[in-house]
C-alpha positions in Angstrom: 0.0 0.0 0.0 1.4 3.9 -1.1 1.6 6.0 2.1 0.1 9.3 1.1 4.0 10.2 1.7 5.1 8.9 -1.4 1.6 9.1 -3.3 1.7 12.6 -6.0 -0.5 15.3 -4.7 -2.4 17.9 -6.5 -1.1 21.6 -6.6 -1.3 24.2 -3.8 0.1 25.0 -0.9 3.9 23.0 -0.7 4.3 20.6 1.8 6.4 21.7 5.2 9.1 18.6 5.6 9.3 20.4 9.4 5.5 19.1 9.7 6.2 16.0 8.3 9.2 15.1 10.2 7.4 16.3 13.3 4.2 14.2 13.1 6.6 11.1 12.9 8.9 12.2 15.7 5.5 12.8 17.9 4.2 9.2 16.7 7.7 7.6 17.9 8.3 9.4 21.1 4.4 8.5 22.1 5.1 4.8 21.5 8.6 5.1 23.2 6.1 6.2 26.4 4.2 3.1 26.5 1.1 4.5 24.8 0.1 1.2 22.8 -1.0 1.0 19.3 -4.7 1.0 20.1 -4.7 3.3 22.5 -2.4 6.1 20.1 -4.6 8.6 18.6 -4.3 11.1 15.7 -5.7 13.4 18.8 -2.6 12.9 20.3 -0.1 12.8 17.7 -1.4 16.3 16.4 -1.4 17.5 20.2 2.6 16.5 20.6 3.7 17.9 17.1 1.8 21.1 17.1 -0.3 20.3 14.4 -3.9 20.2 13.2 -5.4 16.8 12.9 -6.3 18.1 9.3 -2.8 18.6 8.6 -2.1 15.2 9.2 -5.0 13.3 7.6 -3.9 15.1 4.4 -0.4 13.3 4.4 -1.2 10.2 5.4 -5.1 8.3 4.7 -5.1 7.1 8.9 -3.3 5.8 11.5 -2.1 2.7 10.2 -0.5 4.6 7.3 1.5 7.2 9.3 2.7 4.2 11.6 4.3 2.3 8.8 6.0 5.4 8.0 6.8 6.3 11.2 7.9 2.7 12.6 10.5 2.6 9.0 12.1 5.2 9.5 13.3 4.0 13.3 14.2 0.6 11.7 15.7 2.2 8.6 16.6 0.4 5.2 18.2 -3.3 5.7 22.1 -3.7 5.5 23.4 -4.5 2.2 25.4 -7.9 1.6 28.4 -7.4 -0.1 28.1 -11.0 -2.0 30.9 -12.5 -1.3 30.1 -15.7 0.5 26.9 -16.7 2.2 28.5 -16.7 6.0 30.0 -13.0 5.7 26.7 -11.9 3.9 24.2 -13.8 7.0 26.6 -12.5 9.1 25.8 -8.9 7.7 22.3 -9.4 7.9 22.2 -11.0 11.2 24.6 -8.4 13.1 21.9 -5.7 12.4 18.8 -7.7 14.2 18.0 -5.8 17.1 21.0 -3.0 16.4 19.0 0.4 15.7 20.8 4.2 15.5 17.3 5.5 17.0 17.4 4.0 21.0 13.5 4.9 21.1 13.8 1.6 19.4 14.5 -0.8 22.3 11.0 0.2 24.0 9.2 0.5 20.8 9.7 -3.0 19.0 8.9 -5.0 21.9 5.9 -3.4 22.5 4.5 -4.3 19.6 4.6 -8.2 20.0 1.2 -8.2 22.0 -0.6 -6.3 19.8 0.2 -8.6 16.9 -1.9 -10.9 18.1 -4.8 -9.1 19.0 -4.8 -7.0 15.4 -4.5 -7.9 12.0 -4.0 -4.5 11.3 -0.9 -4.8 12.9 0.3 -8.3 12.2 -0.1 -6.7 8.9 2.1 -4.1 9.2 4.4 -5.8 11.2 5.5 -8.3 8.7 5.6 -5.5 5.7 7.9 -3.8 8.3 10.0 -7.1 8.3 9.8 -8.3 5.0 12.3 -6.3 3.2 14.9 -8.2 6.0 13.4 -11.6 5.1 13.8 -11.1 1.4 17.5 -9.8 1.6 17.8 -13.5 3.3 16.4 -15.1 1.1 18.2 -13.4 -1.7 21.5 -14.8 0.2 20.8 -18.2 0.9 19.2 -18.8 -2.7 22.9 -17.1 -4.1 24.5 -19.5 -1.9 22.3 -22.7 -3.7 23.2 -20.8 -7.1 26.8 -20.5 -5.8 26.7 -24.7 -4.5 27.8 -23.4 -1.3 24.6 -24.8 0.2 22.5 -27.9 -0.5 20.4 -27.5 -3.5 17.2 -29.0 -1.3 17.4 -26.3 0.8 14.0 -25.4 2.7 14.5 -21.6 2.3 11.8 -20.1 4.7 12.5 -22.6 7.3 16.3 -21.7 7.0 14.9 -18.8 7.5 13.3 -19.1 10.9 16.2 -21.2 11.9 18.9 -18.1 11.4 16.5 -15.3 12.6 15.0 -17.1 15.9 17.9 -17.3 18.3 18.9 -13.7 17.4 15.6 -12.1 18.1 14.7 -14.0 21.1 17.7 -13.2 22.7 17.4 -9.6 21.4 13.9 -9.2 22.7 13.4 -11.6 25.9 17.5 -12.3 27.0 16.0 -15.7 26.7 19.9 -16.9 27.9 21.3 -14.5 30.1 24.9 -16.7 29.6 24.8 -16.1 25.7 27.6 -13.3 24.6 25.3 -10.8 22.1 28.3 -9.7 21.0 29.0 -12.9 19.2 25.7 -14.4 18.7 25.2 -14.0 15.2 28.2 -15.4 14.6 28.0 -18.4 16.4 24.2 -18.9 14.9 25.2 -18.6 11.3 28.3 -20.8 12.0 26.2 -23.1 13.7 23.4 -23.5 11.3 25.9 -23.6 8.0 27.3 -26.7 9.8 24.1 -28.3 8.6 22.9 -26.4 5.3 26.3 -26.3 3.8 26.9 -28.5 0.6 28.7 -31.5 1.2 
C-alpha cells in the first residue's frame, strides 16, 4: 500500500518537511512512552507535534498509514550484503537484528509483539515492516544454492526461521542470560551452515 507520503499530490500549498518530520517524531516518542498502538490517537499525535489533525489526515489516509512510516524510518533500510560468501553476507544481515541508530527503538519494538496478536491490522504491518529483511535472506541463501555453497534441497523459509529465531529471542526476551550478544550471530550462522552447507 502507497503511504500518502510517497503518493503525488495535487497543486497548492507546498508541503512543510518540518510538519512532516514532526508528526513522525511525535508518533515515535508517544510509542517510546508506552502508549500502545490501540490506544495512540491522531488526537494525540497532532497535540505532541503542534499540528492540526487536518494537517495530518492530508499526508497520510489514517493511522495505520503514518505508523508504517513512522515505525520505517526507526528501523531504517536493511544492510546490504556485499556478495561475497553466504556466512559473511548472513553474518551482515544477522549483526543488524535488534541494532538500531534510534534508542527509542528498544521500548518501541517490543511493544509491539502483544498487539500482533490481537490486530490484523498490525500483524499486517508488522510483517511489511520485516519483509524487506526476510527477502534480503532469502536473496542470500538462494545465491548460496546458485553458488553450490549450500544444498540445493534447501528449505528456504524454514532456514529462515532457523537463522533469525535465536537472534531475536535473545534480542527481545534475554531468553539466555549466559549467551555473549556480541558474538551471537556469529555463532548462529556458523552453527546453522554446519548443517545447510553443501557436502
Amino acid at each position: 500500500m502507497t503511504s500518502t507520503a510517497d503518493a503525488p499530490r495535487s497543486p497548492g500549498r507546498p508541503r512543510s518537511s518540518r510538519a512532516d518530520e514532526a508528526i513522525v517524531e511525535a508518533t515515535l516518542d508517544l510509542l517510546a512512552e508506552g502508549n500502545t498502538i490501540e490506544a495512540l490517537s491522531i488526537e494525540a499525535i497532532a497535540s505532541r507535534a503542534g499540528v492540526g489533525k487536518a494537517t495530518i489526515y492530508r499526508r497520510w489516509p489514517g493511522k495505520e498509514a503514518l505508523l508504517r512510516d513512522a515505525l520505517r524510518t526507526l528501523k531504517g533500510p536493511p544492510p546490504v550484503p556485499a556478495g561475497v560468501s553466504v556466512r559473511n553476507d548472513l553474518l551482515t544481515l544477522l549483526v543488524s537484528v535488534g541494532h538500531n541508530s534510534d534508542a527509542r527503538a528498544v521500548r518501541i519494538m517490543p511493544c509491539l509483539v502483544p498487539d500482533l496478536h490481537r490486530s490484523v491490522e498490525q500483524y499486517r504491518l508488522y510483517q511489511e515492516l520485516v519483509e524487506p529483511r526476510r527477502q534480503a535472506m532469502r536473496e542470500v541463501l538462494r545465491a548460496g544454492i546458485d553458488r553450490g555453497e549450500l544444498r540445493p534441497d534447501l528449505d528456504v523459509e524454514v532456514a529462515l526461521a532457523i537463522l533469525t529465531g535465536p537472534v531475536l529471542l535473545q534480542k527481545l526476551l534475554r531468553w539466555q542470560p549466559d549467551l555473549d550478544d556480541a558474538h551471537l550471530a556469529e555463532r548462529v550462522v556458523d552453527t546453522v551452515l554446519a548443517g545447510l552447507a553443501n557436502r
